[in-house]
C-alpha positions in Angstrom: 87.9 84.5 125.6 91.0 85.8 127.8 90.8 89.7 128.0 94.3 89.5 129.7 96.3 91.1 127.5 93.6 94.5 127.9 94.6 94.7 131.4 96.8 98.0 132.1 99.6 96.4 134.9 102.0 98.8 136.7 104.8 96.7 139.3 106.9 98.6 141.7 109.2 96.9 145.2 107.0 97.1 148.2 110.1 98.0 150.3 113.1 100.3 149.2 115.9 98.1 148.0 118.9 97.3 151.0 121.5 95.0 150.7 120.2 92.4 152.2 117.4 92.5 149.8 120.4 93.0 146.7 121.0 89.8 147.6 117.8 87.7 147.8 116.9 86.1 144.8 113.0 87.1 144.9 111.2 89.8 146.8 108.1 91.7 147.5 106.0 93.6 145.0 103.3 95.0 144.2 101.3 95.2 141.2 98.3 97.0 140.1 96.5 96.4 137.4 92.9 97.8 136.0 89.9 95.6 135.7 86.4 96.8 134.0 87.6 100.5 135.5 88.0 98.9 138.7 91.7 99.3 140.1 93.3 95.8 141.9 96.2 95.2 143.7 97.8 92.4 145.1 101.6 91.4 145.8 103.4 88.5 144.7 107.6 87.4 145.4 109.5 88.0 142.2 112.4 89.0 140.9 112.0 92.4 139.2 108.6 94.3 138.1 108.4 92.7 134.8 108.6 89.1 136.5 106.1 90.2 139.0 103.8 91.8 136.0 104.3 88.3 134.3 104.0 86.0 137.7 99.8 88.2 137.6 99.4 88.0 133.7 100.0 84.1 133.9 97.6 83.8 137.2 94.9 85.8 135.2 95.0 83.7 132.2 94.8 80.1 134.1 91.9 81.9 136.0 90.1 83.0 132.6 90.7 79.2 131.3 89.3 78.0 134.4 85.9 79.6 134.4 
């Protein structure tokens, strides 16, 4: 069963935005998200915070179908 969608995710830029960065297509970010009470973040390329949530949500559910 994929518990996924339990997961609290919060996404913020891991640098202040420039514009040099206005202009990329994708960058750095980090997300956060709670497992079993246990608080996890990583940082993924994306193009805004909800991307970068999704870009985590999607990773966690092919993980999940894996095991």
């Amino acid at each position: 069963m994929n518990r996924v969608s339990e997961y609290f995710f919060t996404s913020h830029t891991k640098y202040p935005n420039t514009p040099e960065t206005d202009m990329m297509d994708e960058v750095l970010h980090v997300v956060t998200y709670k497992k079993d009470d246990e608080k996890i973040t990583v940082e993924v390329m994306a193009t805004d915070p909800s991307n970068a949530i999704n870009k985590i949500r999607r990773e966690l559910k092919w993980i999940g179908q894996k095991s």
